[in-house]
N, C-alpha and C positions, 0 to 999 in steps of 0.2 A: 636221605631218600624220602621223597614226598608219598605219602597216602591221596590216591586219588581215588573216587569215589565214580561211575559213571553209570546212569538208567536208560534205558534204548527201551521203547512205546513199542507196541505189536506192529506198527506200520514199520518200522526200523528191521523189523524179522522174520516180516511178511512173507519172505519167500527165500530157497536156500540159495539164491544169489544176493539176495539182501544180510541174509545170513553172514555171506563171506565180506561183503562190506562192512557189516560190524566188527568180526573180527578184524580186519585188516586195523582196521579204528582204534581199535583193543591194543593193538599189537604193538602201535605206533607209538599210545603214550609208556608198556611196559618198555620199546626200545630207547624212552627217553630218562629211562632211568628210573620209575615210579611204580611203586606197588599200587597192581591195581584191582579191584572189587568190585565187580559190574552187578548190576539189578537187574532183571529182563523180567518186559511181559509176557503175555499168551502168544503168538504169531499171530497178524492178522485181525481176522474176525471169527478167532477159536473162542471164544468170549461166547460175543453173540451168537456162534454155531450151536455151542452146549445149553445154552438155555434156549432156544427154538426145539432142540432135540427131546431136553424134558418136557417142553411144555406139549410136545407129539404124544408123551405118555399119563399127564398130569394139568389142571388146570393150575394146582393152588403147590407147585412142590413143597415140599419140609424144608425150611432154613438152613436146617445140619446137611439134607441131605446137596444141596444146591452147592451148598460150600464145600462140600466131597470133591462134588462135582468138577468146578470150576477151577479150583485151586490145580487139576490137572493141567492146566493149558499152559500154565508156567512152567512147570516139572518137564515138560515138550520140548520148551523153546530154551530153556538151562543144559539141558542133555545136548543137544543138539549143536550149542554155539560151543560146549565144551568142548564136543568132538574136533568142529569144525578148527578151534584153536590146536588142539593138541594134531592135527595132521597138519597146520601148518609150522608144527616145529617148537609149540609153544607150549611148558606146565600149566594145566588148567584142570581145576577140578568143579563138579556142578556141585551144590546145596541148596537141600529145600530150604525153607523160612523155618523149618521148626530146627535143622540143623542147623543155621547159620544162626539160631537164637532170639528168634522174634518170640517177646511173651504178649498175649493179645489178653481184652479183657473180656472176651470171651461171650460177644455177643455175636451172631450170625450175620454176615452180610457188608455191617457197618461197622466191623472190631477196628478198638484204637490199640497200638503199642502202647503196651504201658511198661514194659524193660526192655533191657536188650545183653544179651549176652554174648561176645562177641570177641569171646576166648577160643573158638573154632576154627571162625577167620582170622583173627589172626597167624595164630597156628598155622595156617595155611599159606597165610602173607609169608611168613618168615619162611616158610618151606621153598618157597620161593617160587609157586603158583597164583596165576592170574584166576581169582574167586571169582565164580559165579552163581548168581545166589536168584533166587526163583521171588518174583515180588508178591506184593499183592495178597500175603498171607502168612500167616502165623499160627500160637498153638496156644490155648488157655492152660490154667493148672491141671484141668482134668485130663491135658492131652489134645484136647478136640483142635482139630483143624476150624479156623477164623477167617475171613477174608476181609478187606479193609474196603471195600467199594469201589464203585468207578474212580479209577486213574488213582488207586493205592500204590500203583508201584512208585509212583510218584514219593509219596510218606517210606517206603521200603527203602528207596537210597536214601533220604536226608536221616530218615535215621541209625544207618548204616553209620552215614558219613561223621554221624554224633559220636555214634559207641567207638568208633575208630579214629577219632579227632583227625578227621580227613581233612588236608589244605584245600581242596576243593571238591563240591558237588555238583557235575554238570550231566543235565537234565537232557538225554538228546532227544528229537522229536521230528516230524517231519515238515516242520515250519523252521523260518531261520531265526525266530528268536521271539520274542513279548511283542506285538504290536497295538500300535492305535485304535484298533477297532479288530475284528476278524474280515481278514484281506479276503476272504474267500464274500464279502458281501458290500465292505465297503473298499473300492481297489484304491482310493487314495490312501488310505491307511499305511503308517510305514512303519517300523522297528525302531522301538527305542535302543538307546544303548545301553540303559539302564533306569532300574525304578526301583522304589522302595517297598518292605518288606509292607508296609502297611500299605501302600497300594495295590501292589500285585494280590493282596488276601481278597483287596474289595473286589477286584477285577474275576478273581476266581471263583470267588463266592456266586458272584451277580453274574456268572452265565461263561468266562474266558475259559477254555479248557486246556489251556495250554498246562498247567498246574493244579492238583489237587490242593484245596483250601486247606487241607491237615498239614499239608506240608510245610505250604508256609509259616504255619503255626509256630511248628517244629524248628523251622530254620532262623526265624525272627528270636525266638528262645533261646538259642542256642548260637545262636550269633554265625551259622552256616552261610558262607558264600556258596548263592547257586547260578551255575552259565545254562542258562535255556539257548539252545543253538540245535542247528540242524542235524541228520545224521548224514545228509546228503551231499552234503560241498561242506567244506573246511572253514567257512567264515563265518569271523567274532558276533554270538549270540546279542543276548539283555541278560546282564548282571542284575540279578536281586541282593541287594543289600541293604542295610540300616538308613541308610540318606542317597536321596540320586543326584544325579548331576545336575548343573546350572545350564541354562543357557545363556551364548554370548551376548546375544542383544534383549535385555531387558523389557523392551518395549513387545517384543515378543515372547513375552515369558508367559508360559500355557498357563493358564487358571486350572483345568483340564486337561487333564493326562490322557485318558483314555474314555472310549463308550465300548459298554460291552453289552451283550441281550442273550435272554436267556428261552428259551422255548419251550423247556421241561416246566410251567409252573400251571398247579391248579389251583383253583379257588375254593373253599368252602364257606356256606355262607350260614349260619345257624339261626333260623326265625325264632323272635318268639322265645327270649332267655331267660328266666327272670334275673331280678334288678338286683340282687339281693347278694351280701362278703361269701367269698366262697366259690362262688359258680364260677367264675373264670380258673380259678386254679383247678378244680375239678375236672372242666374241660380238658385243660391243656395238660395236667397231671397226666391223663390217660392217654393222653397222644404220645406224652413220653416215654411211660411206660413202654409203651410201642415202638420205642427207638425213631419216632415221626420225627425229624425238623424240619419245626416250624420258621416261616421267613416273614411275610408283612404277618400285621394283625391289628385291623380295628372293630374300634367299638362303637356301636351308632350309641346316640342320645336317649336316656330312657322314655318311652311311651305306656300309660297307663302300666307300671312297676315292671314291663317287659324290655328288651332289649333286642339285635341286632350283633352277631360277630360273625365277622369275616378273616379268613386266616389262610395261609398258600402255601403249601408244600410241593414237590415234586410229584409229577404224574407215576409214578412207580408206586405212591401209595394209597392209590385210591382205593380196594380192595380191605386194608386198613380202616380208613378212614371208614370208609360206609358202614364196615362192623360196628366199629367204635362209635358213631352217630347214633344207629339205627339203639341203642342202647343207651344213650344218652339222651335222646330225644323222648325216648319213653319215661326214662328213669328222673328227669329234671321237676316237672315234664319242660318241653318244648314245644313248641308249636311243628316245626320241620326243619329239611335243610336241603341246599341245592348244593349241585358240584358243576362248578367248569372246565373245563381242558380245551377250551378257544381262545385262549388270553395268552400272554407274553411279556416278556420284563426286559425294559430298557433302562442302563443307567448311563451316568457319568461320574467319573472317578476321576480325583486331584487331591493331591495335600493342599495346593494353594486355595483351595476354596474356604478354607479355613479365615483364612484374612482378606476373603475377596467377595464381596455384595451381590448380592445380582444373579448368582449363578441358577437360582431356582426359577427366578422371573423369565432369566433366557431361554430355562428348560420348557418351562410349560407353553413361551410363547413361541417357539418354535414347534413344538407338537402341535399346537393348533396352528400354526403354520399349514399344517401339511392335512389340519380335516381329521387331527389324530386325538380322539377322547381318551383322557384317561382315568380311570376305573380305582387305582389306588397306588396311593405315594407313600415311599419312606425316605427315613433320610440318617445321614450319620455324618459326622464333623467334615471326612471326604468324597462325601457319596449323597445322590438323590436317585431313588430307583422308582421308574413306572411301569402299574400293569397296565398295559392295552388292549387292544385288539392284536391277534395274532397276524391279519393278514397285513398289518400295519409295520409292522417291525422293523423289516427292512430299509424303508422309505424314512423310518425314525429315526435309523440310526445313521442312513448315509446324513439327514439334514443335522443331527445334534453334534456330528463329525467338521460338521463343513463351519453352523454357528459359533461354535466354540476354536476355531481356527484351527483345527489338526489338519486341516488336506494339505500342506505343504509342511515337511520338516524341517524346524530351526536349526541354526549351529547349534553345536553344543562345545559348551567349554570342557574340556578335558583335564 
């Protein structure tokens, strides 16, 4: 009898007839003979309702108390698919993340698993109930309720599917699977059938939200098959695994996998550094501290023993950041510092870029292509990512889709 492992997104539970399509889903692979242990998000936009609602009472909420908060939207949507199972005839019982044994490490907002105890579900497997288990949260040693971040439910199944050495972890969503680009911007875009774990990380990272980038982590470690596929029609998702497929005709063989862009990115920019061992870990020390991640970061060239750094986080921390400046810049000293939230991150992702020339020259001259400056480049063995202009983005990523051959899908050898 197979362990299967399965995570259904708020959009999947959005409503209680969406609700009884999960179930039915549910119900299908236990009638196929499989123990099964589902993950469920908040329903919806019970997420973003609960933080609109604190912020009605609060500019700056308490971290602990947000992840009170918050962690309720899944305890909703676990209660609720349970019922819906057990009135169609089927053992099921709800658990939250501290029963079903998620240990976090106990930081607010952004908590990682760091064990998994998963003596409960079992227990529950064997009873011979369909578990369902609330994502998105867990519980440190002190007790305290943790939340893992956006699209943690994500990290909630794969590492379910670890502590339970699950034969499969399929990720359902309301897309039908990994695509070339996000179909909802660029419509030639199509569905792989599969890609690798160190792909799909860059893809997640750099802006794809079909997958939380922990996850992948987790699942490339652990050697997890995950099926991202829809919750909506029955057809075969993108397999994440260790190596992806070939294509049949060679000469069509993608350099470039995928472009993904990201919108959530700010800039800061620090005037006026001094030149001198120490001050960059300083800086970025304290961002840590702050549980900041950091994404680009450069350094301009020293002038008169001063400096220039530039560095991009997520708009969510700007609030952080300016604290954290405004004390830095006195304390260094520094000259000043600027923040942006009008910029935006385009990249392009491939394993074959590794053994293939060019792919940076194509990048840049196709952004000027299209009249598109770019402000700051990274780069990694399968990845070149630019910040732009924000109202650019789109126009970037249909042309980097089209340069790099993705508007038409090749065979694929199977």
């Amino acid at each position: 009898m197979s362990i299967v492992v399965q995570k259904f997104g708020g959009s999947s539970v959005g409503s209680p007839e969406r609700m009884r399509r999960v179930a039915r889903r549910i119900a299908e692979t236990a009638d196929a003979g499989n123990k099964v242990a589902v993950v469920v998000s908040a329903m919806g936009d019970t997420t973003d309702d609960l933080i609109a609602l604190a912020q009605q009472l609060t500019t700056r909420p308490p971290a602990r108390e947000m992840d009170m908060l918050l962690s309720t939207g899944e305890q909703i949507s676990i209660s609720l698919l349970a019922m819906t199972l057990q009135e169609m005839g089927y053992a099921a019982i709800s658990l939250t993340g501290r029963q079903a044994g998620y240990h976090t490490c106990g930081t607010y907002a952004k908590a990682k698993i760091v064990a998994m105890d998963s003596v409960r579900v079992l227990d529950e497997l064997n009873k011979g109930n369909i578990v369902i288990v609330a994502g998105f949260q867990g519980t440190d040693k002190r007790g305290e309720i943790n939340t893992l971040g956006r699209g943690g439910s994500d990290t909630s199944a794969v590492a379910l599917a670890v502590a339970l050495e699950a034969d499969v972890c399929e990720i359902f969503t309301d897309v039908d699977g990994v695509f070339t680009a996000d179909p909802r911007v660029v419509r030639k875009a199509w569905k792989m059938p599969e890609i690798s774990y160190d792909e799909m990380l860059e893809m997640a990272v750099m802006g794809a939200l079909v997958l939380q980038p922990r996850s992948v982590e987790l699942a490339k470690q652990y050697g997890v098959k995950l099926h991202v596929r829809s919750s909506f029609n029955h057809s075969e998702g993108t397999i994440v695994k260790e190596v992806a497929c070939m294509y049949k005709d060679l000469e069509k063989e993608l350099v470039v996998s995928g472009v993904a862009h990201d919108m959530n990115v700010l800039k800061t920019t620090i005037f006026g550094v001094p030149d001198s061992p120490g001050v960059a870990g300083e800086i970025f020390g304290r961002l840590a501290a702050e549980k900041i991640n950091v994404d680009m970061i450069i350094q301009s060239g020293s002038r008169d023993t001063r400096q220039d750094i530039s560095f991009t986080t997520g708009r969510d921390e700007r609030h952080k950041i300016e604290r954290i400046l405004t004390e830095i810049v006195r304390q260094l000293p520094a000259e000043s510092y600027m923040i942006i939230d009008t910029i935006a991150k385009v990249s392009v992702i491939g394993a074959g870029m590794i053994t293939n020339p060019g792919v940076a020259a194509t990048t840049f001259r196709t952004l000027a292509g299209i009249g598109c400056n770019i402000d700051m480049i990274a780069t990694s063995e399968i990845r070149i990512s630019c910040i732009i202009d924000e109202t650019k983005v789109t126009e970037a990523a249909l042309a980097l889709h089209t340069a790099f051959g993705l508007d038409a899908a090749p065979a694929i050898d199977n």
